[in-house]
C-alpha positions as CSV (number, residue, x, y, z in Angstrom):
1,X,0.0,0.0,0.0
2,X,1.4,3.5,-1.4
3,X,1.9,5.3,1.9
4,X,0.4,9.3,2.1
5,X,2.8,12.1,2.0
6,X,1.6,15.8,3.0
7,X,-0.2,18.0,0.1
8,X,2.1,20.4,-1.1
9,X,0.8,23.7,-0.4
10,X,-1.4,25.1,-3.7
11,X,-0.4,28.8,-2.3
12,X,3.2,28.1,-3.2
13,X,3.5,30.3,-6.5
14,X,5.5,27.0,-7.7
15,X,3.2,24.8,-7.0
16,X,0.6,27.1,-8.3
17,X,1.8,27.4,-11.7
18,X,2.5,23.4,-11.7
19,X,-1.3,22.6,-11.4
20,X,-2.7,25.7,-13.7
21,X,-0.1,26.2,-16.3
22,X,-0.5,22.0,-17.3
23,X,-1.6,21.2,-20.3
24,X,-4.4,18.3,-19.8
25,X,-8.6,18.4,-19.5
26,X,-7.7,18.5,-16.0
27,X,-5.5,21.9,-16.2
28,X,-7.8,23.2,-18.7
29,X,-11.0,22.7,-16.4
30,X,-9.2,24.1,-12.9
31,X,-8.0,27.0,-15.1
32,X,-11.1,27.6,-16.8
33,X,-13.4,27.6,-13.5
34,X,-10.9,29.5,-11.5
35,X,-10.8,32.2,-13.9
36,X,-14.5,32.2,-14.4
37,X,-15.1,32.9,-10.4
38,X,-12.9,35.9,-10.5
39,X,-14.5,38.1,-13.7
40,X,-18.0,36.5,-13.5
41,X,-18.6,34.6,-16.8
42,X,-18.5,31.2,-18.3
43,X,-15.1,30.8,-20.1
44,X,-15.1,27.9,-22.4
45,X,-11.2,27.9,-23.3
46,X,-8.3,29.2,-21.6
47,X,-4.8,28.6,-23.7
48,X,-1.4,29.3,-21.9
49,X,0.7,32.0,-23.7
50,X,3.7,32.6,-23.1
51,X,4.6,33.8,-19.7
52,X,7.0,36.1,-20.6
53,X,5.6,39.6,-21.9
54,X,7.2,40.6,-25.2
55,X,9.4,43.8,-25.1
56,X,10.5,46.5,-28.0
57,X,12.9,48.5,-25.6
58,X,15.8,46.5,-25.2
59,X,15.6,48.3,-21.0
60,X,12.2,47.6,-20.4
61,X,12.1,45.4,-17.7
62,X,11.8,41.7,-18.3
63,X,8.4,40.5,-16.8
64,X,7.7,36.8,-16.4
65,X,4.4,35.7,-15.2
66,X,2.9,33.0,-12.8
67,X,0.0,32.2,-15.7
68,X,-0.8,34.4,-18.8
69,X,-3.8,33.1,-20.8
70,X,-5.9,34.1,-24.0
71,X,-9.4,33.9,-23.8
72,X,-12.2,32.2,-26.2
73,X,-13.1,35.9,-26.5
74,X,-9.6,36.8,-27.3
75,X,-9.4,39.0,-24.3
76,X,-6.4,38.4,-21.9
77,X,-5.5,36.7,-18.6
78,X,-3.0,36.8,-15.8
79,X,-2.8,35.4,-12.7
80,X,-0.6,35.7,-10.2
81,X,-0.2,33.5,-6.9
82,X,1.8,36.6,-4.1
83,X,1.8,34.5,-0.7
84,X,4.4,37.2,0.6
85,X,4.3,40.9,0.7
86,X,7.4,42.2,-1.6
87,X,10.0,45.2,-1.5
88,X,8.4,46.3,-4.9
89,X,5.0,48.0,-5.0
90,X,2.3,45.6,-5.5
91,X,-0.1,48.1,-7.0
92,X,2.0,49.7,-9.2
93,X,3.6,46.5,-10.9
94,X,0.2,45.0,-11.4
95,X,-0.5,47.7,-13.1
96,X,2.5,47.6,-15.1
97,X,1.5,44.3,-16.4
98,X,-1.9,45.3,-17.6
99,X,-0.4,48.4,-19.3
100,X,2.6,46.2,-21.6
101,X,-0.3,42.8,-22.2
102,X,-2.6,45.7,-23.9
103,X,-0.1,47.6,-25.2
104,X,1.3,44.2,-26.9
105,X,-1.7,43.3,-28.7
106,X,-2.4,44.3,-32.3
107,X,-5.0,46.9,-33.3
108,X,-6.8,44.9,-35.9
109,X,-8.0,47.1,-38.5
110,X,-6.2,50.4,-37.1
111,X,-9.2,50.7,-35.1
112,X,-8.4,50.8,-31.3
113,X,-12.0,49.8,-30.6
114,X,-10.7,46.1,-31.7
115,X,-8.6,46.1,-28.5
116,X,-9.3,43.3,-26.2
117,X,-10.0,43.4,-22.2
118,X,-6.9,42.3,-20.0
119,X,-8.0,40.7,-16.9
120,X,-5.0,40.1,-14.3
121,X,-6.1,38.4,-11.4
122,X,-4.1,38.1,-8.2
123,X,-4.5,36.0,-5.5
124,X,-2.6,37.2,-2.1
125,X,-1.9,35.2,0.8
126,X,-1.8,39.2,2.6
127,X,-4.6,41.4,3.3
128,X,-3.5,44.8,1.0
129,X,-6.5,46.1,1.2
130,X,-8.0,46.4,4.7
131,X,-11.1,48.3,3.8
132,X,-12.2,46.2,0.3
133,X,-13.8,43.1,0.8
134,X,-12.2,39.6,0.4
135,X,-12.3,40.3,-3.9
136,X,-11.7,43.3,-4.5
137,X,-12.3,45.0,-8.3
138,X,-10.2,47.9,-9.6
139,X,-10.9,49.5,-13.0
140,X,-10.4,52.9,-14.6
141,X,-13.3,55.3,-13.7
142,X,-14.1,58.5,-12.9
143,X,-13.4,59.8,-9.6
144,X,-16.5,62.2,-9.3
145,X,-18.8,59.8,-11.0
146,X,-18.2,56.7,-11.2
147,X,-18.4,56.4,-14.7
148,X,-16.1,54.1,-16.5
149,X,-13.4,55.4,-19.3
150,X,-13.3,52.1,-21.2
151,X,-13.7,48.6,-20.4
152,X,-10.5,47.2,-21.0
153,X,-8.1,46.8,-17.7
154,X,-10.0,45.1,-15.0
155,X,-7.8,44.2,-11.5
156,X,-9.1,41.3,-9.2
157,X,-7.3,40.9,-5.8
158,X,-8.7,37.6,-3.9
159,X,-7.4,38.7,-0.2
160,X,-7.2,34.8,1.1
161,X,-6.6,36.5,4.7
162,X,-9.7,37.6,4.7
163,X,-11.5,34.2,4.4
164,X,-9.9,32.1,7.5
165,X,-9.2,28.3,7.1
166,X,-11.9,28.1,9.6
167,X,-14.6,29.6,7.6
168,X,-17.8,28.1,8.1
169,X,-18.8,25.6,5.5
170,X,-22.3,26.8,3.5
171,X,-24.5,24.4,1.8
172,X,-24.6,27.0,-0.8
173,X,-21.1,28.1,-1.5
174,X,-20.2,30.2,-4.4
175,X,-17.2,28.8,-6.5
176,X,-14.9,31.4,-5.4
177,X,-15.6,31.4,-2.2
178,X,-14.8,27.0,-2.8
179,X,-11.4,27.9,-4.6
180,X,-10.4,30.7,-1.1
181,X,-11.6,27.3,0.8
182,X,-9.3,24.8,-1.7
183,X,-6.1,27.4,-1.5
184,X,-6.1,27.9,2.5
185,X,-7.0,23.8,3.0
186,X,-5.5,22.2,0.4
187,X,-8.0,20.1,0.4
188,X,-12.2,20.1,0.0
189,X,-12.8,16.8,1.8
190,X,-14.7,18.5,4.5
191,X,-16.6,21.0,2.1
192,X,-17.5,18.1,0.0
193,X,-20.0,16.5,2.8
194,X,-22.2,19.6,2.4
195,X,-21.4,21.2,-0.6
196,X,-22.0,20.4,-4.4
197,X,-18.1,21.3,-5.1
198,X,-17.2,23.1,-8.4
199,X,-15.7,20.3,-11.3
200,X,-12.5,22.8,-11.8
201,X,-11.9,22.9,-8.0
202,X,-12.5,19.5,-7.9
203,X,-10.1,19.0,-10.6
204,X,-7.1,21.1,-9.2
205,X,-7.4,19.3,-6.0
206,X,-6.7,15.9,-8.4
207,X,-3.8,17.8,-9.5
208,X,-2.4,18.6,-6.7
209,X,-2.6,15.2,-4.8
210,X,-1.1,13.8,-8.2
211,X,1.6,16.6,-8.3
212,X,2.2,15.6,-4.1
213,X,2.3,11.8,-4.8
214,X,4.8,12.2,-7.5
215,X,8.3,12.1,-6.0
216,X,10.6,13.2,-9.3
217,X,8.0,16.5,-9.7
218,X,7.6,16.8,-5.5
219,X,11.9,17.2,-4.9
220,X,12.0,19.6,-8.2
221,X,8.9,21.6,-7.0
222,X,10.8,21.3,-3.1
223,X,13.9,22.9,-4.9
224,X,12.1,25.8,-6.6
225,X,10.6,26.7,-3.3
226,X,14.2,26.8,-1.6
227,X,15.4,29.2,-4.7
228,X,12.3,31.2,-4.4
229,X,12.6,31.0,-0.5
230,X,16.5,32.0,-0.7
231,X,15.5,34.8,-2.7
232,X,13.1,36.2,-0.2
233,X,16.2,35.6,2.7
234,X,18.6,37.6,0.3
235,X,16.2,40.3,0.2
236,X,15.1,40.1,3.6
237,X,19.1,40.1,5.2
238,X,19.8,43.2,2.9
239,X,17.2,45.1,4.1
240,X,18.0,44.5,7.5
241,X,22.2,45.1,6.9
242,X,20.6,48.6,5.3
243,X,18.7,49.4,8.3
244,X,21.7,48.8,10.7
245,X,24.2,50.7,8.8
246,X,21.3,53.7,8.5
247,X,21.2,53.4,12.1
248,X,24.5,53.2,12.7
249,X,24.9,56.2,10.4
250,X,22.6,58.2,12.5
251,X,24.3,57.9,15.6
252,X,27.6,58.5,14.5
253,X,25.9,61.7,12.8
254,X,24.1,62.9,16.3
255,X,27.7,62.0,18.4
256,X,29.4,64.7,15.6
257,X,26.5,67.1,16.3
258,X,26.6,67.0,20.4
259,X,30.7,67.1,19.7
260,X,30.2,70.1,17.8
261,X,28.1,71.5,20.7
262,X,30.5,71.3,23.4
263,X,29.7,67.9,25.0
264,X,32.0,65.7,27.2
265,X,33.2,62.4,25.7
266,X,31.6,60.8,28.2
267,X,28.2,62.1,27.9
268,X,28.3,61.6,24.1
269,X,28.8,57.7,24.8
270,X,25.9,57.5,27.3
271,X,24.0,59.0,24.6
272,X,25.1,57.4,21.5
273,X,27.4,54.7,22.5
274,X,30.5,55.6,20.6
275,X,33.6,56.0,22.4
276,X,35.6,59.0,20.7
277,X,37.4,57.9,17.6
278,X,34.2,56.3,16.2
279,X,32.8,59.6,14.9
C-alpha cells in the first residue's frame, strides 16, 4: 500500500503554476473555472501564452508571469499566486503588467475599438486592502462619478486573509468562495459533505494530490521553493544590513553634532554609545 505524503501547499506560486499552467482536461478545467469565479462569466477555453511579456525597448524590464492566458473571446488573462508581501510596490507592478499585455496586442484594422480586455487576477496570501472586501475589483473610472473610461483593464485581488481556514462551510457556497476554501485547505474533503463542489476545484485538487504523490516532480517543486525562498532571505538580510548601517549612520551623525556643541566624551557615549574615535 502507497503510503500518504503531505499535500504540497497550492499557495506556493511553484506549485501554483505546476497545477494551472499544465496542459491536460484536467489543467484546462481548474484554469477555466478558476478564472470564471474571478470576472464573472463562463469561459469555455483558456490557452497558456507565453509567460514572458514581449518587449521592444531592449531596457524595459523583463516581466515573467505565474500564468498568462488568451481567452475564447480573445481578451487576456494573468494570474498571479503573491503569498508574501514584496519590497516592490504591489499596486503599481500590477499595473505595469496590464499596461505592456494591452499595449502588446495588435489593433486589428487600425481601429483601437478592436482592443481586447486584460484581466489580471491576483491571489494574495496578505490582506492589501484592509477596507475592500475579500475580492476586491479595480478598473479605470471616474473619480466624481463613477463612470467608466473604457472597459478594457479590470484588476481582481482575492485577499485569502480575509476568508480564514476556519470559515464556516455553507450548503450553498459560491465557487470562489470553494477555490479561497481549496487554497487555504488544500483540500475540499470537509466541504465536499455539504457542498455540491465546483468540477474545476475538484479537478485542481486531483492535480495537486497527483503533483504531491509524484516524488521526481515533489523534490523539483521542493527545490524551486528553496530558490524562491533563498531569494526572499537575500532580500530580507539586505534590508535588514541597510537598516543597521542607517542606524549606525545616524548615531555617529548625532555624536558629531553634540561634539560640535561642546559635549563631554563621556556624555556623548551614554548618549550614543561611541567611544571618541568612532565619529
Amino acid at each position: 500500500m502507497k503510503e500518504s505524503v503531505e499535500l504540497l501547499d497550492p499557495k506556493s506560486d511553484v506549485v501554483f503554476k505546476a497545477i494551472f499552467s499544465q496542459d491536460n482536461e484536467l489543467a484546462h478545467g481548474a484554469r477555466n473555472s478558476l478564472i470564471s469565479s474571478f470576472i464573472g462569466r463562463e469561459v469555455k477555453e483558456s490557452v497558456i501564452a507565453e509567460n514572458e511579456l514581449s518587449q521592444v525597448d531592449i531596457h524595459a524590464k523583463k516581466v515573467r508571469l505565474d500564468l498568462h492566458c488568451v481567452l475564447d473571446n480573445k481578451s487576456h488573462v494573468i494570474v498571479e499566486m503573491q503569498s508574501r508581501p514584496t519590497a516592490d510596490d504591489i499596486k503599481n507592478r500590477v499595473t505595469y503588467y496590464g499596461s505592456r499585455s494591452l499595449g502588446n496586442q495588435k489593433v486589428q484594422g487600425g481601429f483601437y475599438s478592436n482592443l481586447k480586455p486584460v484581466y489580471i487576477l491576483m491571489l494574495n496570501d496578505y490582506v492589501l486592502f484592509p477596507n475592500e472586501p475579500y475580492l476586491a475589483h479595480f478598473s479605470i473610472l471616474s473619480k466624481e462619478t463613477g463612470v467608466p473610461l473604457c472597459d478594457l483593464l479590470h484588476f481582481y485581488f482575492l485577499q485569502l486573509k480575509k476568508i480564514p481556514k476556519t470559515c464556516k462551510i455553507k450548503a450553498e457556497m459560491n465557487t470562489l468562495l470553494q477555490w479561497t476554501y481549496f487554497f487555504n485547505n488544500k483540500s475540499i474533503s470537509q466541504l465536499e459533505k455539504t457542498t455540491e463542489v465546483d468540477k474545476g476545484v475538484l479537478m485542481a485538487e486531483t492535480l495537486l494530490s497527483r503533483i504531491s504523490q509524484d516524488e521526481i516532480q515533489r523534490i523539483k517543486i521542493l527545490q524551486e521553493e528553496m530558490a524562491v525562498n533563498d531569494y526572499y532571505s537575500g532580500i530580507n538580510f539586505a534590508r535588514k544590513q541597510g537598516l543597521e548601517q542607517g542606524r549606525a549612520q545616524e548615531k555617529i551623525k548625532t555624536a558629531r553634532s553634540m561634539k560640535s556643541e561642546g559635549l563631554p566624551p563621556e556624555q556623548i557615549k551614554r548618549f550614543t554609545g561611541l567611544s571618541e574615535g568612532e565619529y
